[in-house]
C-alpha positions in Angstrom: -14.3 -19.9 11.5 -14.2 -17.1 14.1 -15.5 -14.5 11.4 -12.3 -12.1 12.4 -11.3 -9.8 9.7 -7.8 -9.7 8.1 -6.0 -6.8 7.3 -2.0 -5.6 6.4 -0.4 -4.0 9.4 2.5 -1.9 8.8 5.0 -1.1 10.7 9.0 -1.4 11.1 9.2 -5.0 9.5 6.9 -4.1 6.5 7.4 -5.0 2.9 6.9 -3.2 -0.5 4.0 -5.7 -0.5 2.5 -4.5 2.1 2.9 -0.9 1.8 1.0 -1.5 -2.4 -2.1 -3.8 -0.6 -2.7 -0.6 2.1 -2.3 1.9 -0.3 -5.1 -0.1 -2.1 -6.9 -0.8 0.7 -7.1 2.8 1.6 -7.7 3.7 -2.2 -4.4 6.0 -1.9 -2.7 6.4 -5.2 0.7 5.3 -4.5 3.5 5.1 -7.8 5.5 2.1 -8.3 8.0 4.5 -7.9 7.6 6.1 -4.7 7.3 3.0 -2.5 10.2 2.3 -1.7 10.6 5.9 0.2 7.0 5.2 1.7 8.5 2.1 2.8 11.5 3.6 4.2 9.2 6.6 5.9 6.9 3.9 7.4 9.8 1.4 8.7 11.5 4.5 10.3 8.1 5.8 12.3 7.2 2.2 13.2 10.5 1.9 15.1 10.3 5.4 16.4 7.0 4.7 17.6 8.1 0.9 18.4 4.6 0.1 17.2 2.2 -0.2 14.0 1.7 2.4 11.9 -2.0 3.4 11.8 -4.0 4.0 8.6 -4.2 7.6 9.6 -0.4 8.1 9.7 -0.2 6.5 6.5 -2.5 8.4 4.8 0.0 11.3 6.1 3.2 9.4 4.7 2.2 9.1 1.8 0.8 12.4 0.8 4.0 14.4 1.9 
């Protein structure tokens, strides 16, 4: 109705889910296997940061 765009946020209270759909989103290639340690990586700067995790930063997390 308002013609806003949707789109995952991620941050310290982030699911696997959501960590798979940004990794799509973004067109990162992202294992089965290694989300759970994105996951982890992204929770733990979120709450560092005591913010969202930009797409940027992801990128970063989940290429090293």
């Amino acid at each position: 109705l308002v013609n806003a765009e949707r789109g995952i946020v991620l941050g310290k209270k982030s699911g696997l889910d959501s960590v798979r759909i940004k990794a799509e989103e973004l067109g990162l290639d992202l294992p089965e296997e290694r989300r759970a340690d994105v996951l982890a990586r992204v929770k733990e700067l979120g709450t560092r940061k005591r913010g969202i995790v930009d797409d940027d930063e992801f990128r970063r997390l989940v290429d090293g």
